[in-house]
Each structure stands twice: as C-alpha cells, then as structure tokens.
SERO-4910 file (N, C-alpha, C, O; in steps of 0.05 Angstrom, whole numbers):
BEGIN
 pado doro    nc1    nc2    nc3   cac1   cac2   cac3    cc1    cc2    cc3    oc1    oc2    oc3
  Unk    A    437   -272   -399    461   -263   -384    487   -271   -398    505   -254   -401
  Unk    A    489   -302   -408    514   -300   -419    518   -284   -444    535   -267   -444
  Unk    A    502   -289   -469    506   -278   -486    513   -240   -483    531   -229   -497
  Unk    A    499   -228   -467    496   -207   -459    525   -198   -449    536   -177   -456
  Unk    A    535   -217   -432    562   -215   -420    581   -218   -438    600   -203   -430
  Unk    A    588   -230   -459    605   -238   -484    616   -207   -497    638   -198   -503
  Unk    A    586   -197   -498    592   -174   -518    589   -143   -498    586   -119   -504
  Unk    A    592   -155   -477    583   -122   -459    618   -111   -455    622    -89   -445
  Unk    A    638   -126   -463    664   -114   -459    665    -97   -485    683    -80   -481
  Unk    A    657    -94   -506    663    -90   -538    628    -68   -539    622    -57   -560
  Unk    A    612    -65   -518    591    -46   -527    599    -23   -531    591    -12   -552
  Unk    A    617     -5   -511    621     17   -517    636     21   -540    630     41   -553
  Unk    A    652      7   -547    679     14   -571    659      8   -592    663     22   -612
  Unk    A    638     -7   -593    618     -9   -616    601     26   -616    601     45   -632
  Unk    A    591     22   -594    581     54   -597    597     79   -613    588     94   -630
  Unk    A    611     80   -606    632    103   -606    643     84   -635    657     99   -648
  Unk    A    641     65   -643    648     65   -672    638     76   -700    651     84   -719
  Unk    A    604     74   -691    584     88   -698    580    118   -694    564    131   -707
  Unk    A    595    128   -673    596    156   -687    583    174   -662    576    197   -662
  Unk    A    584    147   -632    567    157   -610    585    177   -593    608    171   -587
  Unk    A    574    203   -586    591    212   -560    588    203   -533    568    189   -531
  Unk    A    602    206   -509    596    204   -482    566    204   -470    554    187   -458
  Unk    A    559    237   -479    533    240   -477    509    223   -496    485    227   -492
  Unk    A    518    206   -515    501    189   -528    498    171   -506    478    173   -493
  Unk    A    517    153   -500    529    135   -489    502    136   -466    480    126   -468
  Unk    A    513    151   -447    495    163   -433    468    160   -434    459    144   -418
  Unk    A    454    169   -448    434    175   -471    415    147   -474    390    143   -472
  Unk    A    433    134   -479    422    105   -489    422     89   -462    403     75   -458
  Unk    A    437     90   -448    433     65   -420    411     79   -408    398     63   -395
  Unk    A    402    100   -408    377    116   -388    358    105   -411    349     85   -401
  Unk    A    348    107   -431    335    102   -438    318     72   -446    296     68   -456
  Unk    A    346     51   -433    336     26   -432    322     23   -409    301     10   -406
  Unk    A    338     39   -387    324     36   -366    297     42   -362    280     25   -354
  Unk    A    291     70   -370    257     84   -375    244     55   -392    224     45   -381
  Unk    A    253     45   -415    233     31   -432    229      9   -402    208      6   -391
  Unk    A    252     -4   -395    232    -23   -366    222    -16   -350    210    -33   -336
  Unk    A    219      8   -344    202     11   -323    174     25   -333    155     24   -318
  Unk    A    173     37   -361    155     27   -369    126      4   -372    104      7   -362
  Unk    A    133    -15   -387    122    -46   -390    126    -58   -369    115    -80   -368
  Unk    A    143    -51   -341    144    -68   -319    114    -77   -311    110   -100   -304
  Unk    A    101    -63   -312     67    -64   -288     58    -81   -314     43   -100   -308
  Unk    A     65    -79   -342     52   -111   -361     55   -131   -355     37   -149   -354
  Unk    A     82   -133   -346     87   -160   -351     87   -174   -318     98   -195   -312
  Unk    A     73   -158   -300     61   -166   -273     39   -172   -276     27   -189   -262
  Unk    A     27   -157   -298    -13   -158   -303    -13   -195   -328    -30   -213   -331
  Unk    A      6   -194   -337     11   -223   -351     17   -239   -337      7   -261   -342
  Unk    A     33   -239   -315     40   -254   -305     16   -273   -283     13   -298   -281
  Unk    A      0   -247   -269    -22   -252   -251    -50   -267   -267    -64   -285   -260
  Unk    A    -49   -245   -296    -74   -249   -304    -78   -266   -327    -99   -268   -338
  Unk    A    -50   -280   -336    -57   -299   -359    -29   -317   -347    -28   -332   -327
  Unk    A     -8   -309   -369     12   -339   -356     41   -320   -360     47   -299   -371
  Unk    A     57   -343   -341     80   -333   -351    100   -337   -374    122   -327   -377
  Unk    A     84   -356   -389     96   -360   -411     85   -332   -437     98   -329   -457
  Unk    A     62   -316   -431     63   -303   -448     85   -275   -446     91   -260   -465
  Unk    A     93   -272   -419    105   -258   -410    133   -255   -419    147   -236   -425
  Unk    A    135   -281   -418    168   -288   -420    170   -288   -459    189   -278   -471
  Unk    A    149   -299   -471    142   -297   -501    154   -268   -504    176   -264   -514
  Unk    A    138   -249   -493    138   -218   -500    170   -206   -490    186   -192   -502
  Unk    A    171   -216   -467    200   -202   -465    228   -214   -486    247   -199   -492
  Unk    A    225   -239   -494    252   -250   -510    248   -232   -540    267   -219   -550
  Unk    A    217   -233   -552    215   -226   -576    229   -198   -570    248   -194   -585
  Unk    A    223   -176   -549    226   -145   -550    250   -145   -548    262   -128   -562
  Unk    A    269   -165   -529    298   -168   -533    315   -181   -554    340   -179   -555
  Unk    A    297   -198   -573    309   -210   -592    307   -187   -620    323   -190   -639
  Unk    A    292   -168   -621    285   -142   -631    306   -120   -636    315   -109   -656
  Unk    A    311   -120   -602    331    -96   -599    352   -110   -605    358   -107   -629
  Unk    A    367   -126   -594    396   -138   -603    394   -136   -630    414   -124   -639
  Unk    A    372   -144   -653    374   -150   -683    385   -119   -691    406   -113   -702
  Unk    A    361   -100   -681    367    -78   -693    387    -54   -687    393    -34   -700
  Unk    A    399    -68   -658    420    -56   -654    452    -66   -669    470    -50   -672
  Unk    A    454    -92   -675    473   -106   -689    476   -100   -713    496   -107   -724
  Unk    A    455    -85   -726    452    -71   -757    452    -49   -753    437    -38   -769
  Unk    A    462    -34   -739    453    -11   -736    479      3   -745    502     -3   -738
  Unk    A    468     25   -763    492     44   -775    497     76   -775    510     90   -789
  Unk    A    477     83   -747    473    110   -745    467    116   -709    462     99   -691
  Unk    A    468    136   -707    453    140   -675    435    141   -666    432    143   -641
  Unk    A    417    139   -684    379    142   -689    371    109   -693    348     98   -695
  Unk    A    388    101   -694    385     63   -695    388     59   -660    370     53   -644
  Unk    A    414     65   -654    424     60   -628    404     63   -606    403     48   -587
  Unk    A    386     89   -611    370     99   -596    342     76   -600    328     69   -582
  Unk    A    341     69   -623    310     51   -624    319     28   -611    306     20   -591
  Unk    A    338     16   -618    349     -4   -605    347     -4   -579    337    -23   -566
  Unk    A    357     21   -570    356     21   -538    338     21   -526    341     12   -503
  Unk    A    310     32   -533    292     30   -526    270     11   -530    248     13   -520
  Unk    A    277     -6   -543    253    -27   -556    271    -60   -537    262    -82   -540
  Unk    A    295    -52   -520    310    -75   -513    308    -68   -481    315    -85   -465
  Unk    A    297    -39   -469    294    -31   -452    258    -46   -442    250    -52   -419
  Unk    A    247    -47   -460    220    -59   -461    218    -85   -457    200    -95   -444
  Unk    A    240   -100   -471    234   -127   -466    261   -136   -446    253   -148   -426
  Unk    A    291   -133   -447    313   -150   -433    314   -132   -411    328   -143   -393
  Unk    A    302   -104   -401    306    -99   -378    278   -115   -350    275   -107   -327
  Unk    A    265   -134   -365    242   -138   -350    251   -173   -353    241   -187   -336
  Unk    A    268   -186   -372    261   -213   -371    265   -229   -343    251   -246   -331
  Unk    A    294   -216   -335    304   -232   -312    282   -226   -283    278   -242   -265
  Unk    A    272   -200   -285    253   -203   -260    231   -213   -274    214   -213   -256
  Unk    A    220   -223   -296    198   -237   -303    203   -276   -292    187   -292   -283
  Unk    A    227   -277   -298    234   -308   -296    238   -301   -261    220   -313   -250
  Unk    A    252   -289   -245    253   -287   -221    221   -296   -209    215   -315   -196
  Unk    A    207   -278   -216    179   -280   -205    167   -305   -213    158   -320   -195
  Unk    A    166   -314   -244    156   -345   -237    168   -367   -220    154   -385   -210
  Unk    A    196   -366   -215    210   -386   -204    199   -387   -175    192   -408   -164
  Unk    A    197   -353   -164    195   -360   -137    160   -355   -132    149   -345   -112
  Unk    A    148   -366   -159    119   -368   -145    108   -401   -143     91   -411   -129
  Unk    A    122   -410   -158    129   -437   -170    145   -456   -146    148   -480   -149
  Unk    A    155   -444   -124    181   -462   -112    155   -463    -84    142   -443    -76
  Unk    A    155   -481    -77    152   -499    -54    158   -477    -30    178   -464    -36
  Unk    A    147   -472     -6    143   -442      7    175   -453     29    189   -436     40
  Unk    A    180   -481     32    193   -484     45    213   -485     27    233   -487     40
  Unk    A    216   -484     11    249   -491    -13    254   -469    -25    273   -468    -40
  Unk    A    232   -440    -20    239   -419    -51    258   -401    -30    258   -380    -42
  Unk    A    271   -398    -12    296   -384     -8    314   -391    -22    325   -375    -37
  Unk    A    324   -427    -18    347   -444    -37    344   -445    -65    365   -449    -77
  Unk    A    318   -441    -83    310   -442   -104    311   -407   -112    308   -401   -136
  Unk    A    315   -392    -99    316   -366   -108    345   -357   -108    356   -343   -125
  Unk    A    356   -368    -85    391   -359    -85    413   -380   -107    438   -378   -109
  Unk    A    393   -401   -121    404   -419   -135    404   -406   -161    424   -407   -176
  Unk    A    378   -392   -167    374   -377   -189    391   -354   -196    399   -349   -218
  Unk    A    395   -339   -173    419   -318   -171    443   -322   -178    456   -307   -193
  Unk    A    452   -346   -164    483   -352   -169    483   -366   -194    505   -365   -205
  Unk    A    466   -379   -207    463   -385   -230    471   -364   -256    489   -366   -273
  Unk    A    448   -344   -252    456   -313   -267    479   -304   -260    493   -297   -279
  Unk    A    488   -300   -240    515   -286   -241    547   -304   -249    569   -294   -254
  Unk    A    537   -335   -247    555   -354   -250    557   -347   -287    579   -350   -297
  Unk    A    537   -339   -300    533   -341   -330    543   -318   -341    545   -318   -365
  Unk    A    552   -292   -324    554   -273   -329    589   -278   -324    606   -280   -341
  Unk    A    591   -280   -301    625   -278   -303    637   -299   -327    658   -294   -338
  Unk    A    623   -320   -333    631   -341   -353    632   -318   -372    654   -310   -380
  Unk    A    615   -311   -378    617   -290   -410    635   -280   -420    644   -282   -443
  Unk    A    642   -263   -395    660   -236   -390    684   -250   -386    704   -237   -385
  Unk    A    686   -270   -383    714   -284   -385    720   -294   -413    743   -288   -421
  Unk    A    702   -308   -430    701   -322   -443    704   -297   -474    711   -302   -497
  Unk    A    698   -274   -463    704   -254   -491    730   -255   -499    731   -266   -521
  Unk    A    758   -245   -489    785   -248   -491    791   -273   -515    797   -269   -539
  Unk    A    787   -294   -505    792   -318   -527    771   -316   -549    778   -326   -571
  Unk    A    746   -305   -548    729   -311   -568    734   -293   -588    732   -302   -611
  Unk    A    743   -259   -585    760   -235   -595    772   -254   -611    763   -260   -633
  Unk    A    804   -269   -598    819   -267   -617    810   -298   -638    821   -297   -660
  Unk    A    794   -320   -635    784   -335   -652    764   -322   -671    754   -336   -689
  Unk    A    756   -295   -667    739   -282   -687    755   -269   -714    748   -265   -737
  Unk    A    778   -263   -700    805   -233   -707    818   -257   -721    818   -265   -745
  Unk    A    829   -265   -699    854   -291   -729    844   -312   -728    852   -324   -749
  Unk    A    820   -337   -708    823   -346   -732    801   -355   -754    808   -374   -768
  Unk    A    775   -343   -758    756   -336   -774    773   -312   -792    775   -320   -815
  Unk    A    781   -295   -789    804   -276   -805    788   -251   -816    789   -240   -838
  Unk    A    771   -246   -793    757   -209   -792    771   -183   -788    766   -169   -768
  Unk    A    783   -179   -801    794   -164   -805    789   -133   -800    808   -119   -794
  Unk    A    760   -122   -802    743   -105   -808    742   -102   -770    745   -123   -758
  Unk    A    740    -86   -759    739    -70   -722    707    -79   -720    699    -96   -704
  Unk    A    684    -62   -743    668    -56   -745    644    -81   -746    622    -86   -736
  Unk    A    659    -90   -760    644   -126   -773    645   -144   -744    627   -153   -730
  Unk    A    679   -144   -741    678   -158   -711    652   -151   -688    638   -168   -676
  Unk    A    652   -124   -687    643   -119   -664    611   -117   -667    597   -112   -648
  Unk    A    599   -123   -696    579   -124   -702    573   -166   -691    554   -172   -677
  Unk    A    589   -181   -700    594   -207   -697    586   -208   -669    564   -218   -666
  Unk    A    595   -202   -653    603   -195   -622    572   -184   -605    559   -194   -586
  Unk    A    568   -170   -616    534   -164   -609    510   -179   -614    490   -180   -600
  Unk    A    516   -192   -639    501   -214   -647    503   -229   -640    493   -247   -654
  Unk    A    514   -240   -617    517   -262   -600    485   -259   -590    467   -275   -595
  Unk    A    481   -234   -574    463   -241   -557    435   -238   -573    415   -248   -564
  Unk    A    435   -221   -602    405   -238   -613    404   -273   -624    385   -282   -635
  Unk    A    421   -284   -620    417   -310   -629    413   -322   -603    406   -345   -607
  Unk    A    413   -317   -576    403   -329   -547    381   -321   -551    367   -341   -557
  Unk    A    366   -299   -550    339   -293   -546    324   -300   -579    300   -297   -581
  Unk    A    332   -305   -590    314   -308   -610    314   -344   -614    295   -357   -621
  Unk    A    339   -353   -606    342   -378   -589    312   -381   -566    292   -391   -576
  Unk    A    311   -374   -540    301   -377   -536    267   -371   -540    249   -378   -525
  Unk    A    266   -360   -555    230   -355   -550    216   -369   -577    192   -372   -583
  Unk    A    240   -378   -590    219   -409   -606    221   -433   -582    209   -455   -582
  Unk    A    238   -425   -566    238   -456   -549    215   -455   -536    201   -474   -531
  Unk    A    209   -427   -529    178   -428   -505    166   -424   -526    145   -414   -516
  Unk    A    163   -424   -544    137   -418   -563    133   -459   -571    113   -474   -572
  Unk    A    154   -461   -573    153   -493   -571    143   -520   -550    130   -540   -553
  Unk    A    157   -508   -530    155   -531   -509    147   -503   -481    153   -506   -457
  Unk    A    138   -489   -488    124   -472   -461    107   -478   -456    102   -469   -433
  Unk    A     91   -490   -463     59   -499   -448     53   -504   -418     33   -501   -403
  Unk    A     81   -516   -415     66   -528   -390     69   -484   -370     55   -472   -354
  Unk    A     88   -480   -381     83   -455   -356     56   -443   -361     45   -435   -341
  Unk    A     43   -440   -381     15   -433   -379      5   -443   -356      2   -433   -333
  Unk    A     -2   -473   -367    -17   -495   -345    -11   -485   -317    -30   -474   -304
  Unk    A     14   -487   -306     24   -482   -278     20   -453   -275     25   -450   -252
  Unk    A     13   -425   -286      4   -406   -276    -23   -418   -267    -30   -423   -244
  Unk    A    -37   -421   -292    -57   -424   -286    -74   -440   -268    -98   -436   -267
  Unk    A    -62   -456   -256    -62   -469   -232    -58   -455   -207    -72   -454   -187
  Unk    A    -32   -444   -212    -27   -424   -191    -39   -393   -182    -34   -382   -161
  Unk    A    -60   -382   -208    -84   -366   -202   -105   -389   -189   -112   -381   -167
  Unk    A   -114   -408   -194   -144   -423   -185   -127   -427   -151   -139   -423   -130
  Unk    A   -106   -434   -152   -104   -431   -117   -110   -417   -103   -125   -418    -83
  Unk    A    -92   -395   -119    -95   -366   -100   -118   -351    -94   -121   -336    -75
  Unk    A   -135   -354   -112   -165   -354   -122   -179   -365    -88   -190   -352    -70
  Unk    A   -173   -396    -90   -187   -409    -69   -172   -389    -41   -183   -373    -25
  Unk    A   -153   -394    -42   -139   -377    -19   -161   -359     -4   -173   -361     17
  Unk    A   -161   -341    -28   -164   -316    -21   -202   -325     -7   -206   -316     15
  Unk    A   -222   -339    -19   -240   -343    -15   -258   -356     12   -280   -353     22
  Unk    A   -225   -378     16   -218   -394     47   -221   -362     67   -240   -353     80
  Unk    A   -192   -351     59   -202   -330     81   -220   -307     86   -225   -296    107
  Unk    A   -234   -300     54   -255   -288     68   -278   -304     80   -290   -297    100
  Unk    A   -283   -326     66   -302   -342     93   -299   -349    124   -316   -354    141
  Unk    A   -268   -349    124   -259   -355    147   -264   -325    171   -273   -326    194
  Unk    A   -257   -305    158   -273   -281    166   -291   -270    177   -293   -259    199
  Unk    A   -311   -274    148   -339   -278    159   -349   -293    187   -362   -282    204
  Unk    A   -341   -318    188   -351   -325    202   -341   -330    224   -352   -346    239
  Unk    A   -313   -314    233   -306   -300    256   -316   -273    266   -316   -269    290
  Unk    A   -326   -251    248   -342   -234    247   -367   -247    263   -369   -239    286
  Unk    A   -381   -262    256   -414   -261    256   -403   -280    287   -420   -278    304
  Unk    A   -385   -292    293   -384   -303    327   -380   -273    334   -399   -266    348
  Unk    A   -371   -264    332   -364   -235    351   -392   -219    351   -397   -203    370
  Unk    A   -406   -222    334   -433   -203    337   -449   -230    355   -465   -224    373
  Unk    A   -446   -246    350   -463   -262    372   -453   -257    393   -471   -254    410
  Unk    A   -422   -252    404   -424   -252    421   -433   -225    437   -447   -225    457
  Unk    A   -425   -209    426   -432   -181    429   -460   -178    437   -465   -167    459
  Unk    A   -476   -186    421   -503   -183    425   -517   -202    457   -538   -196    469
  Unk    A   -501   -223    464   -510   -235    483   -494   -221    504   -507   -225    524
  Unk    A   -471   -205    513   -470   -193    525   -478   -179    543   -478   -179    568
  Unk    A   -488   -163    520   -513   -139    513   -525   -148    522   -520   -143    546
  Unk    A   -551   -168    521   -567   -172    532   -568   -180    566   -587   -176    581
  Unk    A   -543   -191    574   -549   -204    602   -541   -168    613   -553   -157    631
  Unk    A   -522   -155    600   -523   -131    612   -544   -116    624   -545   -105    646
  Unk    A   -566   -118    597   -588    -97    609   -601   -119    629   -608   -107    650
  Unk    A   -605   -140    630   -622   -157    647   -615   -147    668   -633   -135    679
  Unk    A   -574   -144    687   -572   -145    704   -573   -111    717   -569   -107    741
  Unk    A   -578    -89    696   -587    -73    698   -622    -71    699   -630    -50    710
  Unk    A   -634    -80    693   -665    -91    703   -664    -94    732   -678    -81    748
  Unk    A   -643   -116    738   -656   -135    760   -650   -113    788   -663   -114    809
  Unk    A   -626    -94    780   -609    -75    799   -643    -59    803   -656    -61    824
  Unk    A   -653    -45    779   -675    -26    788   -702    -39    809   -715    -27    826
  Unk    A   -705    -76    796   -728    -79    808   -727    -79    837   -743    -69    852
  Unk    A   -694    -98    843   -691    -91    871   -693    -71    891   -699    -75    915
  Unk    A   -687    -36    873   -693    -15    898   -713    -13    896   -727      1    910
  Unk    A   -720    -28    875   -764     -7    879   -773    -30    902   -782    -26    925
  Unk    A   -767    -54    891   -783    -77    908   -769    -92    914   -757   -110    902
  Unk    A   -768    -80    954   -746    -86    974   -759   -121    978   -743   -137    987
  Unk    A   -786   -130    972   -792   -159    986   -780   -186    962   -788   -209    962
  Unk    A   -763   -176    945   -755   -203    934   -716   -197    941   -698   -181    942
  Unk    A   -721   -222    941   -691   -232    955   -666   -223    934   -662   -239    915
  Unk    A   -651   -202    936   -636   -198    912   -606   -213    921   -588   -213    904
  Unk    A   -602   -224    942   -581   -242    945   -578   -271    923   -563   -290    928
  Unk    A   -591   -269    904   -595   -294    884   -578   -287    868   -579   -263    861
  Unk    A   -562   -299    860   -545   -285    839   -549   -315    814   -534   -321    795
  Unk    A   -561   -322    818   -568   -351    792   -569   -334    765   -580   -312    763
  Unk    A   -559   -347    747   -554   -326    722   -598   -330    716   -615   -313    716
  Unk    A   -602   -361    714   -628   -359    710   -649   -337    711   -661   -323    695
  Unk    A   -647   -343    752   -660   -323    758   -658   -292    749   -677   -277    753
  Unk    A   -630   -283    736   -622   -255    737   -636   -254    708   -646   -232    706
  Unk    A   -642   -274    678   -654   -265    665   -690   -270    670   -703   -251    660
  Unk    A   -701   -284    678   -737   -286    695   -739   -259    705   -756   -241    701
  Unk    A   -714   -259    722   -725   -225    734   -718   -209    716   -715   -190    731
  Unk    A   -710   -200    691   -713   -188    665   -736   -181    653   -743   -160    644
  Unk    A   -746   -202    652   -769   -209    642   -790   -206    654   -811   -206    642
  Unk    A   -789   -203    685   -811   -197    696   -818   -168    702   -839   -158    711
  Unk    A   -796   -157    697   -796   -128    705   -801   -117    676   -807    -93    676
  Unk    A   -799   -130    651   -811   -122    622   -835   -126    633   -845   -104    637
  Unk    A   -852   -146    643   -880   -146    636   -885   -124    662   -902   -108    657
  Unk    A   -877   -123    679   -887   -101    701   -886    -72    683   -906    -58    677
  Unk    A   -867    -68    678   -864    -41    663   -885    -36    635   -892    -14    628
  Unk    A   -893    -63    621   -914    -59    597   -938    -57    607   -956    -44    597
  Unk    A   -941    -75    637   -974    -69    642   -979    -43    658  -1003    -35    659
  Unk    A   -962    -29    670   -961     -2    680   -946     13    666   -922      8    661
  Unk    A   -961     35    659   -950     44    628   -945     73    645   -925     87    643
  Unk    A   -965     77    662   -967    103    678   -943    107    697   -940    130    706
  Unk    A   -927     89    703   -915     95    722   -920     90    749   -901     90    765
  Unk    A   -946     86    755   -960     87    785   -954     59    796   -959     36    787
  Unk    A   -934     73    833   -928     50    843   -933     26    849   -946     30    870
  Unk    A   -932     -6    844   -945    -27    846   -956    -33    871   -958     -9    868
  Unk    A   -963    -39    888   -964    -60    914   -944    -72    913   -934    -82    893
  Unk    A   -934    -72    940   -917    -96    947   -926   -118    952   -912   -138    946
  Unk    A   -947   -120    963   -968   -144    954   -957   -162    928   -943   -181    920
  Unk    A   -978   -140    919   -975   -149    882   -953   -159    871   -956   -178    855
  Unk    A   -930   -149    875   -912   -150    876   -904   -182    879   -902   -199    861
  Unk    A   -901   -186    909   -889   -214    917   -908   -238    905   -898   -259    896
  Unk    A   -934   -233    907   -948   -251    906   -949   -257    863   -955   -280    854
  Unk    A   -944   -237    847   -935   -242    821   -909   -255    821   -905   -274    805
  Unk    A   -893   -249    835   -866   -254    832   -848   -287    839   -827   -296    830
  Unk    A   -868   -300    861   -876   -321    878   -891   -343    855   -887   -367    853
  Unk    A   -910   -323    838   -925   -340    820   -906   -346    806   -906   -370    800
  Unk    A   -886   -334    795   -864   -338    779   -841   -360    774   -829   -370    755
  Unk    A   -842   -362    810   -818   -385    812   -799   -366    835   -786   -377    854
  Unk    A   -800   -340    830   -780   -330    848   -782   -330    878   -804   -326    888
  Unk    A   -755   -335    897   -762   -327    931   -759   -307    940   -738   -293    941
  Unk    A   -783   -302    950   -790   -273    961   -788   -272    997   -793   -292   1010
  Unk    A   -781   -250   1007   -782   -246   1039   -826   -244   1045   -844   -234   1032
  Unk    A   -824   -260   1068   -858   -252   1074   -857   -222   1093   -876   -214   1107
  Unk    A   -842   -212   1092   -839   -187   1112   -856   -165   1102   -864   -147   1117
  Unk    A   -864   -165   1069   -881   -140   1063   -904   -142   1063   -911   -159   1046
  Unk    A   -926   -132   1077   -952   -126   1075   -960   -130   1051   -984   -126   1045
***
C-alpha cells in the first residue's frame, strides 16, 4: 500500500510518457483487474489446502515481477505484460493477507483485528500519497534528476523494492504461518467431524424414536380391533402395559387362526385371563 501510494500520483504521466493513449490507459487497469480475478480461486485453494505463507510467497513474487518489468519498461507491449503479470499477484495480496488475519484472530477479537487491519492499509496509503510532493522534489533537486523519464522510472521503483522486500522476509522468517495454517486446517478438520458425529447421532435418536412410536401406534390400533370383536375383556384399562400384552395377544390370536373363523368368547376370556388380563364374567 505505501509504496504503491508514493508512485500512484506520477502513474499516469509515466504511461503517457511512454507513448500510452487514454484508451491504453484504460486498457491496462482492466486488465490488472481480469489477471485477479483470474488466480483469485488459487490463492483460496493455497490458502485452504496448504498455507498461507505459500500464498502470500506467490502473490509478492507476481507483484515484485510486474513493478520490475513495468519500471523498465520502454514500450506499450511492456506496459501491457506488466499489467497483467501484477494483476496476478498485487490484485490478490491484500485479500490474501485479509483472509489469514481474520482466520487467525480469536472469534471474539476478529471484528477489532479486522477493522485494525483496514485502517492500517488505508492509514499507509494516505501516508504515501502525501509523502510523494516532498519525495518529487528531493528526487528533482536534491539527488539532481533531471531526466521526467528517469524520475518517474525512480518513482515506480519504489514499489518493486517493498515487494521484493517483502517476500525474502517470508521466505525467511515465514514458517511459522505455514505451521498456524496448518493447524488451523487439523481444527477445522476436527470441526467438521464433531459435527457430523454429532448428527449422526441425533439422526439415529429420531429413528428410535420414530420407530417406537410406530410401534405403540399399531399396538393401540390392535387393542381398538380386539375390543369390538371381543366385547368380554375390559377395554377401560388404559395401562400402557396392558395396551402392549394386548398387542401381543391379538398377534398370537391372529397367527393361530389363519382362517379367519370366529373365536369363542369362551376361548377368548379364559386365554386372555390366562394372560394376566381382567376380563367381565358376563360372556358365556
């Protein structure tokens, strides 16, 4: 951001020094944009699936790239590679570093840790853009550049010496962001594994329960039929017990009369009596 900001007052007069029209101009900011949105879904698949330090590796090098080859650049067919090879890596760094910060911050602190990061970047940006005016004229009189062209080549090269600055530093002392991705996949990992077991085995109570439902249902649909057929047992019982025995007794009535043919009421009370159940003596 700062370096970026230093020299973003002096980009266009650099373009158009080189020989750019409007419609170049043009030309080249769309095309940084396409190169990030490009490599964007990479450096999410790096981020998730290895670390964020290789991420952040790949984005400084693609931006330390384009700034080089745009700061040498002596034609409009430079301007254009430039723009595109800086669209690949500096249009993706700051949402690459956004996304580790706030995967990294504490679930109760990453609002303040995310709006800290913001005003951070934009605190670095107005510094820049202020800071060009005086740096112009200590380039102009008193280094003594004389040359529009040279200056404004000077001026651009600000920002490959930040990124090429930074990605020996993570190539240096980055390790630990490996480590801490990778920590932070084996969580999420477990996460994800917590809740599908947790799932499961809210699932499989619901089929238990379901299934026992089910079952006292048909019982108390059993016990409804044995009552109209066979008026001599007492259906004023409402004992859950009794409502599954008389389930069960009306299975074995129904397996040993296969025909259909009506029982005795006899038979009936005096099976049913054997059972445990109370029966009226009123039927023959």
């Amino acid at each position: 951001s700062f370096g970026g900001a230093i020299h973003s007052g002096v980009t266009t007069f650099y373009y158009l020094e080189l020989g750019a029209t409007e419609v170049d101009i043009g030309w080249l900011a769309s095309l940084s944009q396409v190169g990030s949105l490009l490599l964007a879904p990479v450096y999410g698949w790096l981020l998730d699936r290895k670390s964020a330090l290789a991420a952040l590796l790949l984005s400084c090098l693609m931006c330390s790239m384009g700034c080089l080859i745009r700061g040498f650049a002596y034609n409009i067919t430079m301007l254009y590679v430039a723009a595109g090879v800086l669209g690949l890596g500096a249009g993706s760094l700051w949402t690459t570093v956004l996304s580790y910060v706030s995967r990294q911050s504490p679930k109760e602190h990453r609002g303040i840790v995310i709006s800290s990061y913001l005003f951070q970047v934009t605190s670095l940006r107005i510094i820049g853009k202020t800071l060009y005016p005086p740096w112009n004229v200590f380039v102009h009189r008193g280094v003594g550049v004389e040359d529009k062209l040279i200056r404004y080549r000077i001026h651009m090269g600000i920002c490959t010496f930040f990124c090429i600055f930074g990605f020996f530093k993570l190539l240096a002392h980055g390790k630990h962001l490996s480590l801490s991705s990778a920590r932070n996949t084996n969580s999420t990992e477990q996460q994800h594994q917590q809740q599908h077991h947790h799932h499961h085995h809210h699932q499989h109570q619901n089929n238990r329960h379901t299934t026992t439902t089910t079952t006292n249902n048909n019982n108390k649909k059993k016990n409804e039929m044995f009552f109209s057929t066979h008026d001599g047992i007492d259906e004023n019982d409402e004992d859950d017990e009794f409502g599954e025995r008389n389930g069960l007794l009306l299975d074995t009535f129904i397996s040993s009369n296969p025909t259909g043919t009506p029982l005795e009421a006899g038979d009936v009370a005096r099976d049913a009596a054997s059972a445990g159940f109370r029966v009226s003596t009123g039927v023959g």
